[in-house]
Biotite code that builds the C-alpha atoms (Angstrom):
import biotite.structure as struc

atoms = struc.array([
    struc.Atom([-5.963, 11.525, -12.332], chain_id="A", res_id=1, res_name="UNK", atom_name="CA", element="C"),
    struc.Atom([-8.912, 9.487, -10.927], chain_id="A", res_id=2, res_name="UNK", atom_name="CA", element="C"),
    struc.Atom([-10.081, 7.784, -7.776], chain_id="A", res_id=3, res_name="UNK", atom_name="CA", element="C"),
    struc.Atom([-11.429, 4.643, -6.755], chain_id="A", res_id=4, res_name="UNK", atom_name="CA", element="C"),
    struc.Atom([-12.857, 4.325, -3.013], chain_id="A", res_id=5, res_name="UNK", atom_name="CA", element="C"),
    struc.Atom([-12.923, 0.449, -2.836], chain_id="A", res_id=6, res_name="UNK", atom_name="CA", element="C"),
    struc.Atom([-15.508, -1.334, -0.071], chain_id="A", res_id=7, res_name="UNK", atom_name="CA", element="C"),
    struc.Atom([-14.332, -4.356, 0.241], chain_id="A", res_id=8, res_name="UNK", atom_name="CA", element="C"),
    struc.Atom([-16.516, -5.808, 3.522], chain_id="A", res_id=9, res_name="UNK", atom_name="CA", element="C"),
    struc.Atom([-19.398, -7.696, 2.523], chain_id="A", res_id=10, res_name="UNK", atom_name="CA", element="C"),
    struc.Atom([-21.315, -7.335, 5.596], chain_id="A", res_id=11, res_name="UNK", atom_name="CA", element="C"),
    struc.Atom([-24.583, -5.240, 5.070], chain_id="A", res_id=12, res_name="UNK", atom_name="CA", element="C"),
    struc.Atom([-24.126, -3.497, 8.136], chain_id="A", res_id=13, res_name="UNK", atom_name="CA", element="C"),
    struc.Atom([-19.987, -2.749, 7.446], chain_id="A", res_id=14, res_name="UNK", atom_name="CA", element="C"),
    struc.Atom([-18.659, -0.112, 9.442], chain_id="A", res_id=15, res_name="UNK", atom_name="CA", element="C"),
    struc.Atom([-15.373, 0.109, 6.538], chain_id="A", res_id=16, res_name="UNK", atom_name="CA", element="C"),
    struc.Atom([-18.055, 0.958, 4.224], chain_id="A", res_id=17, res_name="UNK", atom_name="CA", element="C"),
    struc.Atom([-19.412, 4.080, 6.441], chain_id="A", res_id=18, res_name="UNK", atom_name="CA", element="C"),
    struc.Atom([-15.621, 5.296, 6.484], chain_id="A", res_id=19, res_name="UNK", atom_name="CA", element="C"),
    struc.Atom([-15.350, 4.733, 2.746], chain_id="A", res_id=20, res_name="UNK", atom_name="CA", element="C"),
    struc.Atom([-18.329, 6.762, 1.858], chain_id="A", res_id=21, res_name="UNK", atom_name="CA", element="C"),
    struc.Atom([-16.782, 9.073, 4.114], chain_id="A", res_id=22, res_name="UNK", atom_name="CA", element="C"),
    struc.Atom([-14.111, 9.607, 2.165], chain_id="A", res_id=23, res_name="UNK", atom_name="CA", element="C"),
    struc.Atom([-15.455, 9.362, -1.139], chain_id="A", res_id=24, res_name="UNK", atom_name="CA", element="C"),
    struc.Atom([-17.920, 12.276, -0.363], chain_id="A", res_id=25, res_name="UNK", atom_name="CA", element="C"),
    struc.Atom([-14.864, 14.125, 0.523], chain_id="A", res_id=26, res_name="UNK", atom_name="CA", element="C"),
    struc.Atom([-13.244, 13.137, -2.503], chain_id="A", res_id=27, res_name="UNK", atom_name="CA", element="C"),
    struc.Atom([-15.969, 14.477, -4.665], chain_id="A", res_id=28, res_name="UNK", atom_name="CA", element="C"),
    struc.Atom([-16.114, 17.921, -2.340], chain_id="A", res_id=29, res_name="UNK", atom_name="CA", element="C"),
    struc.Atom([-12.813, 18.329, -3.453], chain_id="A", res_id=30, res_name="UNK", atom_name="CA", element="C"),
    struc.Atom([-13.740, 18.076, -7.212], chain_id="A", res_id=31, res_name="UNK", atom_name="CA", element="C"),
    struc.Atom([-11.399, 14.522, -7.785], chain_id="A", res_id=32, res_name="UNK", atom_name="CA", element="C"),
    struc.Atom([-12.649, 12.354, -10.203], chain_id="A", res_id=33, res_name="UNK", atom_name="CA", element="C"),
    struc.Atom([-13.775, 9.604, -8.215], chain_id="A", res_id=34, res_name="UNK", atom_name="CA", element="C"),
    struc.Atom([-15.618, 5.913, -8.299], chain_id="A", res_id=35, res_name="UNK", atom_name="CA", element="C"),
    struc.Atom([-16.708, 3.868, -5.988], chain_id="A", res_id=36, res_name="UNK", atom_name="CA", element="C"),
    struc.Atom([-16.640, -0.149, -5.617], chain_id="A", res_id=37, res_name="UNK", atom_name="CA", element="C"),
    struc.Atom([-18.315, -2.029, -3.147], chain_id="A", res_id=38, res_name="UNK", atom_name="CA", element="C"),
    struc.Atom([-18.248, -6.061, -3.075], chain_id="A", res_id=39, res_name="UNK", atom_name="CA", element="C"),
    struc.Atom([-21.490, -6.280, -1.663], chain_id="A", res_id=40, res_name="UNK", atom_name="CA", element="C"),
    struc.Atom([-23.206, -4.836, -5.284], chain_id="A", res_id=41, res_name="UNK", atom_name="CA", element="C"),
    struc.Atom([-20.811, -7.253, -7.348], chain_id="A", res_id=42, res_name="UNK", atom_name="CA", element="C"),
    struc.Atom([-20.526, -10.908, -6.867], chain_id="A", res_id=43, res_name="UNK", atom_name="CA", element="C"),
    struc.Atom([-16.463, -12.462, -7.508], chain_id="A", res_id=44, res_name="UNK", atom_name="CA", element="C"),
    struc.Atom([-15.801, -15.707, -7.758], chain_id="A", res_id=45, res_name="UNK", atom_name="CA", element="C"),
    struc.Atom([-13.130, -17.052, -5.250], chain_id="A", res_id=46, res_name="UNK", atom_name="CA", element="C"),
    struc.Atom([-9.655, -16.788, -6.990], chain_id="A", res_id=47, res_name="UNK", atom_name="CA", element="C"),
    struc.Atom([-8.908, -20.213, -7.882], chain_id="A", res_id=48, res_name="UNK", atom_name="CA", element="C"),
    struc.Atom([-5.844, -19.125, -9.738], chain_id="A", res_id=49, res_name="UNK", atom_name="CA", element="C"),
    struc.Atom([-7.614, -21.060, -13.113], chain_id="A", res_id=50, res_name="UNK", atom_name="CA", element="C"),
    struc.Atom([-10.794, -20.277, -14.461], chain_id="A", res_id=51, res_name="UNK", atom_name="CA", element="C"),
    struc.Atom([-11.740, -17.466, -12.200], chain_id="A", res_id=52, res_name="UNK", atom_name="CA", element="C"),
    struc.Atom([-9.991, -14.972, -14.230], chain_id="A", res_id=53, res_name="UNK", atom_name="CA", element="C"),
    struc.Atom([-12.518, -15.135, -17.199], chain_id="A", res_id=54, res_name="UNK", atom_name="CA", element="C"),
    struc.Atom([-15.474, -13.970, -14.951], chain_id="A", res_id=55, res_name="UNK", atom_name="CA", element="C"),
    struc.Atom([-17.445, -10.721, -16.685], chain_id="A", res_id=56, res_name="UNK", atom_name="CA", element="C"),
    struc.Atom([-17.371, -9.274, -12.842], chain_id="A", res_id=57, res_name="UNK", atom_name="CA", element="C"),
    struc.Atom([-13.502, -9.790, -12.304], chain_id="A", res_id=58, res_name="UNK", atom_name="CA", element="C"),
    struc.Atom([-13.039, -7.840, -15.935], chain_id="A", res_id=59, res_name="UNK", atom_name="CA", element="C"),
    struc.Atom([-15.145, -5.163, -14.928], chain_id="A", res_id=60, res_name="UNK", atom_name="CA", element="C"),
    struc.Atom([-13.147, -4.566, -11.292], chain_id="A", res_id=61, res_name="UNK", atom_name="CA", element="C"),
    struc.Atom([-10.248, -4.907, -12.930], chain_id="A", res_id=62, res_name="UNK", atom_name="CA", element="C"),
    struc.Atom([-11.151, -2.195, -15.510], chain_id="A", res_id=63, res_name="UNK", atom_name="CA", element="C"),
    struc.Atom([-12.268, 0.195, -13.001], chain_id="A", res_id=64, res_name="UNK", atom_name="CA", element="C"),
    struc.Atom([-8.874, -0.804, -11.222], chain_id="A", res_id=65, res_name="UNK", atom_name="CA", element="C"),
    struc.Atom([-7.110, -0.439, -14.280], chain_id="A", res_id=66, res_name="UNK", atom_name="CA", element="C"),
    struc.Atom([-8.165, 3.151, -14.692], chain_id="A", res_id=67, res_name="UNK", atom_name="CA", element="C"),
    struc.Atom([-7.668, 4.821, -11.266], chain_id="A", res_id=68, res_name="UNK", atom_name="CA", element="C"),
    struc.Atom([-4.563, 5.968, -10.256], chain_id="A", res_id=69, res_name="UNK", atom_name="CA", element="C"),
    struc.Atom([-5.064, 6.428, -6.913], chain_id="A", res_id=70, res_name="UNK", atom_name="CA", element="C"),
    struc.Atom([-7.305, 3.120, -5.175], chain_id="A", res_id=71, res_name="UNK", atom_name="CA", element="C"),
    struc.Atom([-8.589, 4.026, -1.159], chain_id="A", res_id=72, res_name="UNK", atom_name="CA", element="C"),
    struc.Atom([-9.857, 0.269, 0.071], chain_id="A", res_id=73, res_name="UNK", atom_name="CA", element="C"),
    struc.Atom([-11.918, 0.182, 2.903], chain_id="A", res_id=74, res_name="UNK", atom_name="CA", element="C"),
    struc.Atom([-11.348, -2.548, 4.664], chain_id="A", res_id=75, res_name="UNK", atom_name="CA", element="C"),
    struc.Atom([-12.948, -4.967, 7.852], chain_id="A", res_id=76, res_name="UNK", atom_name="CA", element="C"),
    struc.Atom([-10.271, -6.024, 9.802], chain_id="A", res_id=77, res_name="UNK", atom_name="CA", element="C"),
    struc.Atom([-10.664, -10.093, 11.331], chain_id="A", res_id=78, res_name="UNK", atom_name="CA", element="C"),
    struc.Atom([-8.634, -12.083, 13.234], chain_id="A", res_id=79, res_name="UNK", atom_name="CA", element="C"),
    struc.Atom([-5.463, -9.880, 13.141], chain_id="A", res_id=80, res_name="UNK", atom_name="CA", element="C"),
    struc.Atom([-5.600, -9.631, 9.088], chain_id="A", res_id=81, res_name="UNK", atom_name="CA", element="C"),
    struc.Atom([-7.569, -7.741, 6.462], chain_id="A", res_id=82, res_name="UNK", atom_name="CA", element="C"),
    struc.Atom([-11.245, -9.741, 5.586], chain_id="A", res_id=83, res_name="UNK", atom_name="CA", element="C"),
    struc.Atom([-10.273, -12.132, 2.972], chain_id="A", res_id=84, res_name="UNK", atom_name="CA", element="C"),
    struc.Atom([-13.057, -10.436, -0.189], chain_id="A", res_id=85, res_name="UNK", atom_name="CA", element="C"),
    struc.Atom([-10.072, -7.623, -0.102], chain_id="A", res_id=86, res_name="UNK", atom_name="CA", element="C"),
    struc.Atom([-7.565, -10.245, -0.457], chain_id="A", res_id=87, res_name="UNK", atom_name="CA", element="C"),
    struc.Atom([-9.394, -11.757, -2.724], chain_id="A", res_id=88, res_name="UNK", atom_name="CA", element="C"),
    struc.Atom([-10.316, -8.717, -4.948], chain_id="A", res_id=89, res_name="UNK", atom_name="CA", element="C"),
    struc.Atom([-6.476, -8.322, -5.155], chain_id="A", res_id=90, res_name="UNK", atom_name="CA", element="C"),
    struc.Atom([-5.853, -12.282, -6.404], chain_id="A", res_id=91, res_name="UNK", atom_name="CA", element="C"),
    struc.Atom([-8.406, -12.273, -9.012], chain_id="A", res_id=92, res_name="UNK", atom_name="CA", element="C"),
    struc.Atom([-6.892, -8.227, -10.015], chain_id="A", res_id=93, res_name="UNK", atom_name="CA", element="C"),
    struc.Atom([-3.390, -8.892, -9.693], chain_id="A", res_id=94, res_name="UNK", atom_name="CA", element="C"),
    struc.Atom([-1.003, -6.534, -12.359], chain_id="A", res_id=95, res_name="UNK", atom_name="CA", element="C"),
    struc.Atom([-4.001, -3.842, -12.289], chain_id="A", res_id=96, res_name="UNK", atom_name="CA", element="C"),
    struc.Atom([-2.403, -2.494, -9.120], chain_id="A", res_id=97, res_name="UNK", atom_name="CA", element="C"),
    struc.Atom([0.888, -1.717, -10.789], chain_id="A", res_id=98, res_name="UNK", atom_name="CA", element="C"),
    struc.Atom([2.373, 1.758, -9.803], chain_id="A", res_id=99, res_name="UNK", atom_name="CA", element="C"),
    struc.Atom([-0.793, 2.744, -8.591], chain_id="A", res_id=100, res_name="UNK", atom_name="CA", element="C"),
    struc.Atom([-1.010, 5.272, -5.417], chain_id="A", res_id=101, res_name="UNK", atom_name="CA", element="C"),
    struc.Atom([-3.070, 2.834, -2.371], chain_id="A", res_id=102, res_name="UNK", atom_name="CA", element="C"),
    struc.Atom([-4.176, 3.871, 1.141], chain_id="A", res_id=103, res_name="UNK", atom_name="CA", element="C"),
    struc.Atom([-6.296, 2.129, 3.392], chain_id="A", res_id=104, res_name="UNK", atom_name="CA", element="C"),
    struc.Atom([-9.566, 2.658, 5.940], chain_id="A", res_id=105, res_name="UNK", atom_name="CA", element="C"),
    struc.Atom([-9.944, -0.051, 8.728], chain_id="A", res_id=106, res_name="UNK", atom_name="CA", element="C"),
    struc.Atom([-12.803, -0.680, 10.950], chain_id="A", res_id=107, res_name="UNK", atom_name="CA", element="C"),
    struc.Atom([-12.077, -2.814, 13.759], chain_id="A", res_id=108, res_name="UNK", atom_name="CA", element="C"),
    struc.Atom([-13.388, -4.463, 16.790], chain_id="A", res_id=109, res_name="UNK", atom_name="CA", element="C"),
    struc.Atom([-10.693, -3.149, 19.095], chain_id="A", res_id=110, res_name="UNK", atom_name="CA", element="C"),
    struc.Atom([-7.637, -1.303, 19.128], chain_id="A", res_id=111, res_name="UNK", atom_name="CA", element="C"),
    struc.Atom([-5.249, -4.711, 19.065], chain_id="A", res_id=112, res_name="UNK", atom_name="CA", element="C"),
    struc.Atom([-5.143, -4.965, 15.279], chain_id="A", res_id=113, res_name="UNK", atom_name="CA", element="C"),
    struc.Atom([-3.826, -1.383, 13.662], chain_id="A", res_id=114, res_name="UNK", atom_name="CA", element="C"),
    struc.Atom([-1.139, -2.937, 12.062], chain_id="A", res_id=115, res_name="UNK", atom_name="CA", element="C"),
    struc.Atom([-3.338, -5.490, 10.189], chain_id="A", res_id=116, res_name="UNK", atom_name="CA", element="C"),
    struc.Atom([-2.914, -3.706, 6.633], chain_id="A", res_id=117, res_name="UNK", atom_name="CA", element="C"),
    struc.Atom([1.065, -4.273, 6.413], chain_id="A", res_id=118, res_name="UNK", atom_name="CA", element="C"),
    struc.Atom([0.336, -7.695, 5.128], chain_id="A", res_id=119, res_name="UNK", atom_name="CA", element="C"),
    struc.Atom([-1.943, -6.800, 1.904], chain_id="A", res_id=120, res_name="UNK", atom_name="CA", element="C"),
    struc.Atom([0.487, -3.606, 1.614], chain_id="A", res_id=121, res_name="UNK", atom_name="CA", element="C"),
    struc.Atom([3.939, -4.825, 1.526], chain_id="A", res_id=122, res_name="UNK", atom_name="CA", element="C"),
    struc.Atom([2.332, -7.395, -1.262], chain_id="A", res_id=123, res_name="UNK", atom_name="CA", element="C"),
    struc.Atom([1.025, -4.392, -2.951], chain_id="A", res_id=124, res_name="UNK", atom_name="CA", element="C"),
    struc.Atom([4.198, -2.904, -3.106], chain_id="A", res_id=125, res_name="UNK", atom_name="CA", element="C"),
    struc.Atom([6.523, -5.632, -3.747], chain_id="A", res_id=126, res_name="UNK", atom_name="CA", element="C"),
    struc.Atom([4.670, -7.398, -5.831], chain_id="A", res_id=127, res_name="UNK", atom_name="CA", element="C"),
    struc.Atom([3.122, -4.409, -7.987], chain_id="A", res_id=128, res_name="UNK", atom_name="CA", element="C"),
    struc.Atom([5.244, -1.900, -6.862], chain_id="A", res_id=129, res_name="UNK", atom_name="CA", element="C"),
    struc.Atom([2.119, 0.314, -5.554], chain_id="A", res_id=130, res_name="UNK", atom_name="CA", element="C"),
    struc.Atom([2.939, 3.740, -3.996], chain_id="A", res_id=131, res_name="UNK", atom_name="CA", element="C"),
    struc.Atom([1.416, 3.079, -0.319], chain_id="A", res_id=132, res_name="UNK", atom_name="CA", element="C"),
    struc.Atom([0.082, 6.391, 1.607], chain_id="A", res_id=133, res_name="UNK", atom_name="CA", element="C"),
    struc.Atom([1.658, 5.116, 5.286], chain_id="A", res_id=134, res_name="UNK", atom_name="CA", element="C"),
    struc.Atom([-0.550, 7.476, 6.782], chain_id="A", res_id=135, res_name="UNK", atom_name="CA", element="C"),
    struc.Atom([-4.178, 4.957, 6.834], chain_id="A", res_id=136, res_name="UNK", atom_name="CA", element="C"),
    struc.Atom([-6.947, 5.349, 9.172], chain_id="A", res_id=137, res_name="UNK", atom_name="CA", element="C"),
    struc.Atom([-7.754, 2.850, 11.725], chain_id="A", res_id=138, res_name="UNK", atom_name="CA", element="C"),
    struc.Atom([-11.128, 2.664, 13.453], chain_id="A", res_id=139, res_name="UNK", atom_name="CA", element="C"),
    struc.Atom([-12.448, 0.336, 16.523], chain_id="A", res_id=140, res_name="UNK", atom_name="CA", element="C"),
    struc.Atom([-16.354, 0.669, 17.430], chain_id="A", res_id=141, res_name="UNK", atom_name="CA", element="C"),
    struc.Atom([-16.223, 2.985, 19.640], chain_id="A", res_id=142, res_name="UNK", atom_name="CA", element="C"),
    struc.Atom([-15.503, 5.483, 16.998], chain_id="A", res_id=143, res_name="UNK", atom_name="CA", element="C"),
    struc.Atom([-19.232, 4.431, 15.859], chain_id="A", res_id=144, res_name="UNK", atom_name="CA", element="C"),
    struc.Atom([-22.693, 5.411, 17.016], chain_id="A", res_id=145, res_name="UNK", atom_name="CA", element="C"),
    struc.Atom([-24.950, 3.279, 14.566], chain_id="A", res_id=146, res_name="UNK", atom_name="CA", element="C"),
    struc.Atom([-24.061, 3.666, 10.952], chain_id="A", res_id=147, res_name="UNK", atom_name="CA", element="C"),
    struc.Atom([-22.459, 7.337, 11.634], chain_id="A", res_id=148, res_name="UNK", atom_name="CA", element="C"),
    struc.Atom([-18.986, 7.837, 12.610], chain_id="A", res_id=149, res_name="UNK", atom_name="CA", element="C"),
    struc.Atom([-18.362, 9.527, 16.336], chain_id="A", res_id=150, res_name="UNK", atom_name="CA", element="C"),
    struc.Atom([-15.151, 10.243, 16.358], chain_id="A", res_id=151, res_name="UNK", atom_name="CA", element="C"),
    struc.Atom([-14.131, 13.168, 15.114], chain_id="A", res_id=152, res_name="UNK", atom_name="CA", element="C"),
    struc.Atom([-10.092, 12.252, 15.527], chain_id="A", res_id=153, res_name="UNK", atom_name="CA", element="C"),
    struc.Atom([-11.396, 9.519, 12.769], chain_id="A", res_id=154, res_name="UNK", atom_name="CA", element="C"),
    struc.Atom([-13.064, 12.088, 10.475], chain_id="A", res_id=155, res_name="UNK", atom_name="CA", element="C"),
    struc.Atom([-10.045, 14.205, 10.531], chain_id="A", res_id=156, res_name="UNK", atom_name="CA", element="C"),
    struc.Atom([-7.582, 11.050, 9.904], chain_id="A", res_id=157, res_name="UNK", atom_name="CA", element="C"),
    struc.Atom([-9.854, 10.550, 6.616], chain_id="A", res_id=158, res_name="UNK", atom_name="CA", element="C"),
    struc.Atom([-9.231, 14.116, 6.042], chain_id="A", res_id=159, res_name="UNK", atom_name="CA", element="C"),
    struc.Atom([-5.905, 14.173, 6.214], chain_id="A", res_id=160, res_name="UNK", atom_name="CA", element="C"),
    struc.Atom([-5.688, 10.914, 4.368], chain_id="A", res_id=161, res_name="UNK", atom_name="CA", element="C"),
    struc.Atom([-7.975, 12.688, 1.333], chain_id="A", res_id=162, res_name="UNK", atom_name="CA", element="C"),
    struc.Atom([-5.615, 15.576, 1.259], chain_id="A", res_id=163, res_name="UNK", atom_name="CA", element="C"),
    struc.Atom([-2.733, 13.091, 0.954], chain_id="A", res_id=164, res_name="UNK", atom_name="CA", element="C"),
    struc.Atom([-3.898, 10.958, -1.892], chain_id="A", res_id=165, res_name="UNK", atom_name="CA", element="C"),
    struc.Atom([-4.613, 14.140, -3.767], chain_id="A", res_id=166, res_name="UNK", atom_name="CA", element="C"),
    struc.Atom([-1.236, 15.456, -2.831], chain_id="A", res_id=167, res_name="UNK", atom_name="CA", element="C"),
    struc.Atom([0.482, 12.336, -4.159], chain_id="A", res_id=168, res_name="UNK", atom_name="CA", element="C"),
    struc.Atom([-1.532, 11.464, -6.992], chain_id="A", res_id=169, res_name="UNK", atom_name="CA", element="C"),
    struc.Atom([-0.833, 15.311, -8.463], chain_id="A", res_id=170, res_name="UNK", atom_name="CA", element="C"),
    struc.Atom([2.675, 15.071, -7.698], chain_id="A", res_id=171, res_name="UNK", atom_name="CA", element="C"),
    struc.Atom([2.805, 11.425, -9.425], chain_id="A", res_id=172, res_name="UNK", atom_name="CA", element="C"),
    struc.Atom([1.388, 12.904, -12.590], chain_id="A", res_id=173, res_name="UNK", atom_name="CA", element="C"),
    struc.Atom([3.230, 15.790, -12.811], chain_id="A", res_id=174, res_name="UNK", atom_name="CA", element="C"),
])
């Protein structure tokens, strides 16, 4: 059983990112094998279905993808929909999310767009049939005070979504 806490924002001041590291410290208090990935350190090529695949950066997501079995993404929600580097990451890593155990971490401008992840997650499952928590953490600024989470309703929600994904991944591998 291992972990991978994805950041998938590549803005250098991404509130997702705060929320990941939130949870992959937790993750690592609770003695889980754990990674974590964030798109800002590694540069992918846009998925252009062709050549992109071959990239030495795509291989080594993929491999790190490959080897979890349970993936938290952290993702910055725009314009009603996930920000395109996760949609991305999942184009160029495809069949490395087969039967693997996914929740999600949202940051947000406002409150309007909670139901942003269905999108990426009903591809997730349908197309690799992924195991999706439905229990994901949604955060709009106000649950900010610079690059520290306020909120503690959101620190419990990542929490309760840590003691999930341990939950399920032992149960999956059991």
């Amino acid at each position: 059983m291992s972990f991978l806490v994805i950041s998938s924002s590549l803005n250098k001041g991404s509130r997702s990112a705060i929320l990941g590291k939130e949870c992959f410290k937790l993750l690592e208090a609770q003695n889980q094998k754990v990674q974590w990935l964030d798109l800002r350190e590694v540069t992918l090529p846009h998925c252009d279905g062709d050549t992109c695949y071959a990239d030495a950066n795509v291989a080594k997501v993929t491999k790190m993808i490959n080897e979890a079995s349970c993936i938290i993404v952290a993702v910055a929600i725009y314009n009603f929909d996930v920000g395109s580097s996760a949609k991305n990451l999942l184009e160029l890593t495809g069949k490395a999310w087969s039967d693997k155990i996914v929740g999600f971490i949202c940051a947000a401008g406002g409150k309007s767009s909670y139901m942003s992840v269905m999108g990426i997650a009903n591809s997730l499952m349908l197309d690799f049939r992924s195991l999706i928590i439905p229990r994901y953490v949604y955060a709009d600024g106000s649950a900010f005070q610079g690059d520290q989470i306020a909120d503690d309703g959101i620190t419990k929600r990542i929490d309760e979504l840590v003691a999930t994904a341990i939950r399920l991944n032992k149960a999956h591998h059991s």
